[in-house]
NUSE-654674 format. One record per residue (C-alpha): residue number from 1; residue in three letters; x, y, z. Coordinates in Angstrom, 3 decimals, padded with zeros to 6 digits, always signed. Layout:
N
+-----+------+----------+----------+----------+
: seq : type :        x :        y :        z :
+-----+------+----------+----------+----------+
: NUM :  ALA :        X :        Y :        Z :
...
+-----+------+----------+----------+----------+
This chain:
288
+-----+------+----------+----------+----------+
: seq : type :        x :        y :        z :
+-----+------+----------+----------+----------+
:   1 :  UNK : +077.426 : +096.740 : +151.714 :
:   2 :  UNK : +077.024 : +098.766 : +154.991 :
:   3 :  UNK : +079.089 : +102.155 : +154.928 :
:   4 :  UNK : +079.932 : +104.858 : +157.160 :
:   5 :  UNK : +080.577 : +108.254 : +155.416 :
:   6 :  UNK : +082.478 : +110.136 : +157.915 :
:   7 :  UNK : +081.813 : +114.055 : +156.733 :
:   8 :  UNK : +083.598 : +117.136 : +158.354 :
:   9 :  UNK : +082.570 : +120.122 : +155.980 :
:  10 :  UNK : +085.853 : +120.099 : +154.332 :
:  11 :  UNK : +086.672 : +119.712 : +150.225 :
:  12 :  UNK : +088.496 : +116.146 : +151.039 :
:  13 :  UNK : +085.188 : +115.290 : +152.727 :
:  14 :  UNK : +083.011 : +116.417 : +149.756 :
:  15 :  UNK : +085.337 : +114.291 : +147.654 :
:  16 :  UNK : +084.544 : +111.328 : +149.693 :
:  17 :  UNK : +080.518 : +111.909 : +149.541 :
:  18 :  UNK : +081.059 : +112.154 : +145.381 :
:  19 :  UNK : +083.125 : +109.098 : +145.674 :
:  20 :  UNK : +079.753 : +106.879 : +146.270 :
:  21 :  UNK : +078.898 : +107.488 : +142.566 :
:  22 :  UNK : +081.477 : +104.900 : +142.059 :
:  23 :  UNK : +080.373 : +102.665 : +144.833 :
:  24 :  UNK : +077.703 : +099.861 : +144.691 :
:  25 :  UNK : +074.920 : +101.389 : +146.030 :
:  26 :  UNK : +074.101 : +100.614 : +150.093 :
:  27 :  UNK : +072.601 : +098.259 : +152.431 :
:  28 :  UNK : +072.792 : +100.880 : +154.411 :
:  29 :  UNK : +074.691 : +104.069 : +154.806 :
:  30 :  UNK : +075.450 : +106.371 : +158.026 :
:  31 :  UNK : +076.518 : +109.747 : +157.348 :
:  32 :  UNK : +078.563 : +110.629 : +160.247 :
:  33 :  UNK : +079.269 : +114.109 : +161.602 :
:  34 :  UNK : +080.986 : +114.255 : +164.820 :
:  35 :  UNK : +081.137 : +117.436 : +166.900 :
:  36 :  UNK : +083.914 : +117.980 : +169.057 :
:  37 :  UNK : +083.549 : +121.020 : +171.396 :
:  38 :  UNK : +086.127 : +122.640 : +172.337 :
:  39 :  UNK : +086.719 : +123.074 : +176.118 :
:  40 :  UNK : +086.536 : +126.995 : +177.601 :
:  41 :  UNK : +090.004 : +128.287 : +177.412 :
:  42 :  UNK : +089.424 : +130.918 : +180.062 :
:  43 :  UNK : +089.611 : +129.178 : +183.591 :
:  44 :  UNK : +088.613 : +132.403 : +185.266 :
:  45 :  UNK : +085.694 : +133.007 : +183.715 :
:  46 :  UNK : +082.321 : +132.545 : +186.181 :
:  47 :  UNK : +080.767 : +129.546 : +186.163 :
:  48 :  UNK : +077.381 : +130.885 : +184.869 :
:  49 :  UNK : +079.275 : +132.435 : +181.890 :
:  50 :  UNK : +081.158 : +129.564 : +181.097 :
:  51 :  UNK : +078.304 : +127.065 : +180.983 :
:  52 :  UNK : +076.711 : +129.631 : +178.870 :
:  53 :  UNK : +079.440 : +130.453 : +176.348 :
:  54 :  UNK : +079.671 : +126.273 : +176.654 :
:  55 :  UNK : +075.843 : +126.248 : +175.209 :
:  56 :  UNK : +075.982 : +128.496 : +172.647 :
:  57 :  UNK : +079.163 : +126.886 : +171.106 :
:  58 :  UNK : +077.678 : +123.254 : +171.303 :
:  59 :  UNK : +074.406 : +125.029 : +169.843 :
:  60 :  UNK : +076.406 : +126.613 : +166.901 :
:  61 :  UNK : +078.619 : +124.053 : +166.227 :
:  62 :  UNK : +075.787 : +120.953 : +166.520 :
:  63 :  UNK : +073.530 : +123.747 : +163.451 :
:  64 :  UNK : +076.884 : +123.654 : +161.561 :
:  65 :  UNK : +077.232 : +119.783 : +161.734 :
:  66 :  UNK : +073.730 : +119.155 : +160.483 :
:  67 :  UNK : +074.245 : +121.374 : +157.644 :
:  68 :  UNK : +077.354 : +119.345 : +156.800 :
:  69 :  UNK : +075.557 : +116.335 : +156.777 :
:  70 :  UNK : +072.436 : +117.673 : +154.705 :
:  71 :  UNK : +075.194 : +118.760 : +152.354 :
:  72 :  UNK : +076.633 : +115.112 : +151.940 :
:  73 :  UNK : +073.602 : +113.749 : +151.692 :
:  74 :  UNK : +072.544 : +116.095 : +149.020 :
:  75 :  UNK : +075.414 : +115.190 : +146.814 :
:  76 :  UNK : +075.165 : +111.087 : +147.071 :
:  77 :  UNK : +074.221 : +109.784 : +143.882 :
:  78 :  UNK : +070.921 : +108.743 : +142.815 :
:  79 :  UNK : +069.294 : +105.613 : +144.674 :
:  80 :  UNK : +072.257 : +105.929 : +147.059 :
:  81 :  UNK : +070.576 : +102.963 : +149.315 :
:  82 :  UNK : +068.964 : +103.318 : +152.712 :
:  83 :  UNK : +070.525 : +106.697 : +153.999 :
:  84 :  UNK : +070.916 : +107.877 : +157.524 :
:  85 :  UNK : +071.641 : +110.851 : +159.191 :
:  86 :  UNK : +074.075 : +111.060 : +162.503 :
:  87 :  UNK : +075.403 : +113.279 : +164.366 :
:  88 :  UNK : +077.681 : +112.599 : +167.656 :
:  89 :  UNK : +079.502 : +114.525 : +170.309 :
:  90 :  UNK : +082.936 : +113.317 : +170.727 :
:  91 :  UNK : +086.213 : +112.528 : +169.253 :
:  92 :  UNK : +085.867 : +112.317 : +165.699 :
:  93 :  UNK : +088.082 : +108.892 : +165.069 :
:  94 :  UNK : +087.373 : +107.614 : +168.279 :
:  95 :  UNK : +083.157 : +108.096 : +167.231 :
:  96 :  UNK : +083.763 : +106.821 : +164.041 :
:  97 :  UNK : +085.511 : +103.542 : +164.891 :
:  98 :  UNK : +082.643 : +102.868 : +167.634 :
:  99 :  UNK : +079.850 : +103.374 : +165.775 :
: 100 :  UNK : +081.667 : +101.311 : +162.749 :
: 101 :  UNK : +081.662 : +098.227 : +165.426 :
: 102 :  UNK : +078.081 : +098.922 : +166.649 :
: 103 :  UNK : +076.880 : +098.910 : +162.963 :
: 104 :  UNK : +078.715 : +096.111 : +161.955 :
: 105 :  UNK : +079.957 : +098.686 : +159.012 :
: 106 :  UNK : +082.016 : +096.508 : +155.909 :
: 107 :  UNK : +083.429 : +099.998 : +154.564 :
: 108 :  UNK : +084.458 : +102.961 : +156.065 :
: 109 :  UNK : +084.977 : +106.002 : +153.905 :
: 110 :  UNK : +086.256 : +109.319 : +154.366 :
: 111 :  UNK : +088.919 : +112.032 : +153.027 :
: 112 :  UNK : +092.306 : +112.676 : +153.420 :
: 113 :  UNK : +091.910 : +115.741 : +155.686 :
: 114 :  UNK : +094.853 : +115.642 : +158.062 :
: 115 :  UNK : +096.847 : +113.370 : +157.034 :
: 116 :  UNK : +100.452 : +114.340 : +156.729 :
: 117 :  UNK : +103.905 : +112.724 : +158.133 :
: 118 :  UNK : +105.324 : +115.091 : +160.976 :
: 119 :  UNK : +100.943 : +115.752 : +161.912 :
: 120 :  UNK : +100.426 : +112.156 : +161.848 :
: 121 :  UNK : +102.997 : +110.573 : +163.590 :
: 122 :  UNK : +103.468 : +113.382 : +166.504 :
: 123 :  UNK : +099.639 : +114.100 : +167.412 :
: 124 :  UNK : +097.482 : +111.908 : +164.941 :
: 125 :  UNK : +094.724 : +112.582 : +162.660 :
: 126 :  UNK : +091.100 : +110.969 : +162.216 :
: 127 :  UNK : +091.832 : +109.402 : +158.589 :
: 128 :  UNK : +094.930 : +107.704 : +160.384 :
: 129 :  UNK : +093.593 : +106.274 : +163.550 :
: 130 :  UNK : +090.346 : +105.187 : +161.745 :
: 131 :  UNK : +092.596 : +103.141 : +159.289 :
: 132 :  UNK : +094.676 : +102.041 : +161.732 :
: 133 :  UNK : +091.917 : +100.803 : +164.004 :
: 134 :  UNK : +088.419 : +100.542 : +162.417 :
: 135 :  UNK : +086.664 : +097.086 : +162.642 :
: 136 :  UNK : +086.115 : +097.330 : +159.181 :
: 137 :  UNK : +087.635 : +098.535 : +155.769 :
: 138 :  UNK : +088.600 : +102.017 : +154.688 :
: 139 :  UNK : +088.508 : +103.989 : +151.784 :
: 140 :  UNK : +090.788 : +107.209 : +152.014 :
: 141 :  UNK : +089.818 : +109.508 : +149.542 :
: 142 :  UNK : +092.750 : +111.998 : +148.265 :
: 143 :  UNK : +091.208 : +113.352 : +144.910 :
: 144 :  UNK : +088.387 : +113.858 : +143.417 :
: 145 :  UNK : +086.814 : +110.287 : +142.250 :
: 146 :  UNK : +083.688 : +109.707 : +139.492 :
: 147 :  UNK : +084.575 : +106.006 : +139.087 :
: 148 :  UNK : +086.443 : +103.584 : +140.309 :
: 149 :  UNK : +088.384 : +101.644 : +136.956 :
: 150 :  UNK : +091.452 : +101.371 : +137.597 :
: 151 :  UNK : +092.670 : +099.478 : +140.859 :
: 152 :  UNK : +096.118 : +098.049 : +141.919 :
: 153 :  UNK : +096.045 : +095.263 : +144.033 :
: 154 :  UNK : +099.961 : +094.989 : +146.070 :
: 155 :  UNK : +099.923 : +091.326 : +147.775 :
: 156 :  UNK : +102.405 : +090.511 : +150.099 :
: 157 :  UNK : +100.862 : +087.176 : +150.583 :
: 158 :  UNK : +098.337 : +084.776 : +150.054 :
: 159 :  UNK : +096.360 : +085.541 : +153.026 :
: 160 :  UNK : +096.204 : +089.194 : +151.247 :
: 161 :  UNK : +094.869 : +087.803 : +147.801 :
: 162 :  UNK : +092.325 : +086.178 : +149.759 :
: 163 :  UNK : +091.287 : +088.830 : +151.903 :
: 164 :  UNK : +091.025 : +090.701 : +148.882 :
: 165 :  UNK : +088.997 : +088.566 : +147.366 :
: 166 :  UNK : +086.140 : +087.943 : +149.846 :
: 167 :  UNK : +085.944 : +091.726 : +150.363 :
: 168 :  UNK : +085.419 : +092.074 : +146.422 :
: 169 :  UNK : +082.719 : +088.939 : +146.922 :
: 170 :  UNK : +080.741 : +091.983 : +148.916 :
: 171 :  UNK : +080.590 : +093.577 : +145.188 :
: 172 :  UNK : +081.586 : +097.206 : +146.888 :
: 173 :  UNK : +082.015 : +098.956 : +143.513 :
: 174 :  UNK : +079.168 : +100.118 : +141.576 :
: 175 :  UNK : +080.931 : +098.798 : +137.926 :
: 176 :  UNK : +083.312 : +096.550 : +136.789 :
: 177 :  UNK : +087.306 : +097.092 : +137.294 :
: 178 :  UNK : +090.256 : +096.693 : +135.531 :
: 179 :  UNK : +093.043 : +095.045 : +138.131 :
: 180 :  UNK : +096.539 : +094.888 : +138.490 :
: 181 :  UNK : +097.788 : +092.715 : +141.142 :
: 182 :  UNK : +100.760 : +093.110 : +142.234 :
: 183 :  UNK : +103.536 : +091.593 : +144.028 :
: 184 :  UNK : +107.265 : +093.213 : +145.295 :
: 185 :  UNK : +109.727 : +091.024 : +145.883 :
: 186 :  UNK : +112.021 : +092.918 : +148.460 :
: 187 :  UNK : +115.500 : +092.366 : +147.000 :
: 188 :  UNK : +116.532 : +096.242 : +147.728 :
: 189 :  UNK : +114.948 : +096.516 : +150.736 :
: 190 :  UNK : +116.823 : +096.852 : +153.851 :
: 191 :  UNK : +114.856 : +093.784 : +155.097 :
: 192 :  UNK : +117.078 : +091.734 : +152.927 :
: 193 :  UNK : +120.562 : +092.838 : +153.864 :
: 194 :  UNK : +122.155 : +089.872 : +151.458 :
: 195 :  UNK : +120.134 : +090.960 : +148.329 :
: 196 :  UNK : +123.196 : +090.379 : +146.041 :
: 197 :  UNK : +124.312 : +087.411 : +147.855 :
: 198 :  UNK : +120.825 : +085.426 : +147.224 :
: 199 :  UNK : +121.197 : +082.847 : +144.317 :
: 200 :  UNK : +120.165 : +083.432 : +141.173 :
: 201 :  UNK : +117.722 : +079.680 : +141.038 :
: 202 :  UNK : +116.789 : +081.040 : +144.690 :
: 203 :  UNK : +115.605 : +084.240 : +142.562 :
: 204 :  UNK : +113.623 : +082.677 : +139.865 :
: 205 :  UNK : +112.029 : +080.585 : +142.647 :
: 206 :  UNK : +110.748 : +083.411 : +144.651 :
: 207 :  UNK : +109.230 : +085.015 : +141.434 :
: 208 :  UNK : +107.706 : +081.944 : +139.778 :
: 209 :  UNK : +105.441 : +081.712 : +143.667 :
: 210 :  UNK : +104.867 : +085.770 : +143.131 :
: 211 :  UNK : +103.976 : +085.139 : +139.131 :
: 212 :  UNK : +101.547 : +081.365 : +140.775 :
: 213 :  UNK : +099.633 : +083.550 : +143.364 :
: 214 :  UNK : +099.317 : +086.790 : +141.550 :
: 215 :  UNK : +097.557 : +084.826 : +138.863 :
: 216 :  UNK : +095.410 : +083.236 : +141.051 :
: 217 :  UNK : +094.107 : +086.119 : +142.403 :
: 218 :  UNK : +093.599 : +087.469 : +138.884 :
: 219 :  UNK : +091.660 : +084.218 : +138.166 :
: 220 :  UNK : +089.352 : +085.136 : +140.997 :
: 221 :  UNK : +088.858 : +088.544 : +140.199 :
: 222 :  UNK : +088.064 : +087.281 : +136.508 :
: 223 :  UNK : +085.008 : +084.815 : +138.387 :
: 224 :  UNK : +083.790 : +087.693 : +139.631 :
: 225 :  UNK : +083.446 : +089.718 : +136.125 :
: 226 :  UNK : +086.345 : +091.922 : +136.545 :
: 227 :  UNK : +089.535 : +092.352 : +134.434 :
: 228 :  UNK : +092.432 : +091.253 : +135.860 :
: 229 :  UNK : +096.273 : +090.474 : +135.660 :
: 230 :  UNK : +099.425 : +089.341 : +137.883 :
: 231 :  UNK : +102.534 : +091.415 : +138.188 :
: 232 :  UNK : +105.814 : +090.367 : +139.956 :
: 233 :  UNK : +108.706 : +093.252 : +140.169 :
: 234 :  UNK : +111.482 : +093.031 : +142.218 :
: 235 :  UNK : +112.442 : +096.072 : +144.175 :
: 236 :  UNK : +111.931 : +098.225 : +147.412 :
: 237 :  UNK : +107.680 : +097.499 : +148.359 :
: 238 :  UNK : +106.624 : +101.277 : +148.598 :
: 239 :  UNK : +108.338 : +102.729 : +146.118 :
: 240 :  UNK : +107.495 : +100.199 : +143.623 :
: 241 :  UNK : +103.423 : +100.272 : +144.671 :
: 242 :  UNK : +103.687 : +104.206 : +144.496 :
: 243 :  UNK : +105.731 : +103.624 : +140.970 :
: 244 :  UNK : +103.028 : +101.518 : +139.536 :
: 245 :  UNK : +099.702 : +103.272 : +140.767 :
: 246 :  UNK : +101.289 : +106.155 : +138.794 :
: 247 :  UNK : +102.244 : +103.879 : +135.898 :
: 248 :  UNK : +098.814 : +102.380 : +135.809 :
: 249 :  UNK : +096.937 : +105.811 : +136.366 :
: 250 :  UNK : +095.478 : +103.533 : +139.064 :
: 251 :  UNK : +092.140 : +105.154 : +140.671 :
: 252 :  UNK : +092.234 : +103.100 : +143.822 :
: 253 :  UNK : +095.477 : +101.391 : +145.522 :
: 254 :  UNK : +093.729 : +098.367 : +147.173 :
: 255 :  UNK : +096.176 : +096.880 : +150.083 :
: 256 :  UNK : +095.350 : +094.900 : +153.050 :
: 257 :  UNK : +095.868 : +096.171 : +156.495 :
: 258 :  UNK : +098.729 : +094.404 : +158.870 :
: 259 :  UNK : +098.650 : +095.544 : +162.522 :
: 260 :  UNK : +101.773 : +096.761 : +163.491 :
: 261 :  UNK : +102.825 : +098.535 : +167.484 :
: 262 :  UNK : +102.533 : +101.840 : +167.040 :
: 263 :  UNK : +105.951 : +102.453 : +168.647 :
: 264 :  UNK : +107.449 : +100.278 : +166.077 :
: 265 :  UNK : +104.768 : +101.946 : +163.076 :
: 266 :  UNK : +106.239 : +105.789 : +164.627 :
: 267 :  UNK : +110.040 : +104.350 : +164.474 :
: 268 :  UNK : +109.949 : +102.227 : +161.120 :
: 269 :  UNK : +106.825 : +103.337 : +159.271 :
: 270 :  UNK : +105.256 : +100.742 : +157.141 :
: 271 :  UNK : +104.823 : +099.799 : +153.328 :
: 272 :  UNK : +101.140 : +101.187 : +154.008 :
: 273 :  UNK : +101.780 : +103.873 : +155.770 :
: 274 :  UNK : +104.416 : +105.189 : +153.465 :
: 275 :  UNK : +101.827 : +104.478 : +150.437 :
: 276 :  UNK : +099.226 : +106.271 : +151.873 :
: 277 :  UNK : +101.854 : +109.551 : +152.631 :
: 278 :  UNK : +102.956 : +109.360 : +149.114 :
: 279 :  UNK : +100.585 : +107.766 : +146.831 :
: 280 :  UNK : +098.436 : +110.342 : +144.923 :
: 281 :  UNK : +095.735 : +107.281 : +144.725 :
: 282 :  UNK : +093.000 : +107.144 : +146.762 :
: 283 :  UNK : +093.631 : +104.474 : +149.374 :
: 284 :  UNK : +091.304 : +101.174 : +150.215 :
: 285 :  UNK : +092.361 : +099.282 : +153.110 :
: 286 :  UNK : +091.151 : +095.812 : +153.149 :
: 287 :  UNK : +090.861 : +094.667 : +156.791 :
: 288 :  UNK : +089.278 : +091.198 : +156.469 :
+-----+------+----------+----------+----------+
C-alpha cells in the first residue's frame, strides 16, 4: 500500500497518524504538511517591509510545519514502512490531491478537521475536497482509532461490492476484520415516491438480489481471511448506514465514492456526504 498522511498539527490529525497502528504497514508513506501563507493584509505597507514581514512568516510557519511532521512521524507505529518527509507551499487539498496523483498514492488518510455542514458546503474544507476529488481512496479519521475490527460495508450495487473487494485485495489493514455488508433498499426515500404502491412479490424480489449480492461479497471477504456477513434492510440509505455503524459499534464505515456535480451535491447532498456529517465512524472512501 502507498499512503499519504496529510498532517496539520491539529488533535484530528494526531488521530489520523495513530490510526496507522491499525493499518498494514507501507510500501511507502508521505507525510504531508502543507504550508499555506497567508497574504499581507496591509496594502499600504512599503514594499521592503512587506517582503520582509512575507519572509519571516513563510520562515516561521515552514519551522512550525516541520515540527508537525517530525511529530507524526514520531508517533507511527513500529516498522511503519518506508517513511517520507514533505513539506509543500500551497493549498492544502489542492497539494494533497496532486501529490496523491504524482505518487500514484492507493490511500489517502487524514482527520476530520473542518468538516462541518454550513463550513463545508459554503467555503469548503481540505478533508472534503480531498474526498471528493483525490485519485485515490480516503480514510477520514473522526476519533481516536487503535484498530480497525469492526467495518460496515453499505453497497448500493455490485460495482460497489467489487470495488470493495479489489481495494481489500491491497490487504490495507494491518489484522483481520469482522464485516457487515450492507445493503438499503430505498422504500422511504423520497427517490421512491410510490413506496406503498410497489407490490409486495416486487418487494421480496428486490431483497432476495440485496440478500444474493450482499452474500457474495461476504464470500469474498471470507477468501480473503476476514469475517463477514450480508445484511438487507429496507429504509431511508443514510439514516439506516448511520443506524447500523452505531448498532454494530462499527470502527470504520467503508462506502464507495460516486461522483456527483457539486451544484447538485450543495442542493441535494448525498448518502455519503450525509454519512460522513453524521456518522461518528471514521470514514473510508473506496474510489476504485
Amino acid at each position: 500500500m502507498k499512503y499519504i498522511l496529510a498532517v496539520d498539527g491539529s488533535d484530528q490529525s494526531l488521530d489520523a497518524t495513530r490510526a496507522f497502528e491499525a493499518l498494514s504497514p507501507a510500501e511507502s508513506l508521505i507525510v504531508l504538511h502543507v504550508v499555506n501563507v497567508p497574504g499581507i493584509p496591509y496594502p499600504a505597507m512599503g514594499a521592503g517591509v512587506a517582503k520582509d514581514l512575507s519572509m519571516a512568516v513563510d520562515k516561521a510557519m515552514r519551522e512550525e510545519g516541520e515540527r508537525v511532521i517530525d511529530q507524526a512521524v514520531s508517533l507511527l507505529p513500529l516498522h511503519p514502512g518506508s517513511v517520507t518527509k514533505r513539506l509543500e507551499t500551497g493549498k492544502p487539498a489542492e497539494s494533497v490531491i496532486t501529490i496523491a496523483e504524482e505518487q500514484g498514492a492507493d490511500l489517502v488518510v487524514l482527520g476530520a478537521r473542518g468538516i462541518g455542514q454550513f463550513r463545508e458546503q459554503v467555503f469548503g474544507s481540505v478533508s472534503h475536497r480531498v474526498m471528493t476529488h483525490a485519485p485515490c481512496s480516503t480514510l477520514i479519521i473522526k476519533k481516536p482509532i487503535r484498530k480497525i475490527q469492526k467495518v460496515l460495508i453499505p453497497l448500493e450495487s455490485q460495482e460497489d461490492g467489487e470495488a470493495v473487494v479489489r481495494f481489500m485485495k491491497k490487504k490495507p489493514f494491518r489484522e483481520p476484520i469482522s464485516a457487515t455488508v450492507l445493503h438499503v433498499i430505498p422504500f422511504s426515500e423520497p427517490v421512491w415516491p410510490v413506496g406503498a404502491m410497489i407490490s409486495p412479490e416486487f418487494r421480496k424480489e428486490m431483497i432476495a438480489y440485496g440478500e444474493k449480492f450482499t452474500n457474495g461479497v461476504s464470500a469474498e471477504l471470507k477468501k480473503l481471511g476476514h469475517e463477514a456477513n450480508g445484511v438487507v434492510v429496507v429504509g431511508a440509505p443514510s439514516h439506516t448506514i448511520i443506524d447500523e455503524a452505531t448498532k454494530h459499534a462499527a470502527d470504520v464505515i467503508m462506502m464507495r465514492t460516486h461522483s456527483r456535480s457539486g451544484v447538485s451535491r450543495f442542493l441535494l447532498g448525498s448518502v455519503s456526504h450525509s454519512v460522513v456529517h453524521h456518522a461518528e465512524s471514521s470514514i473510508l472512501f473506496v474510489r476504485e
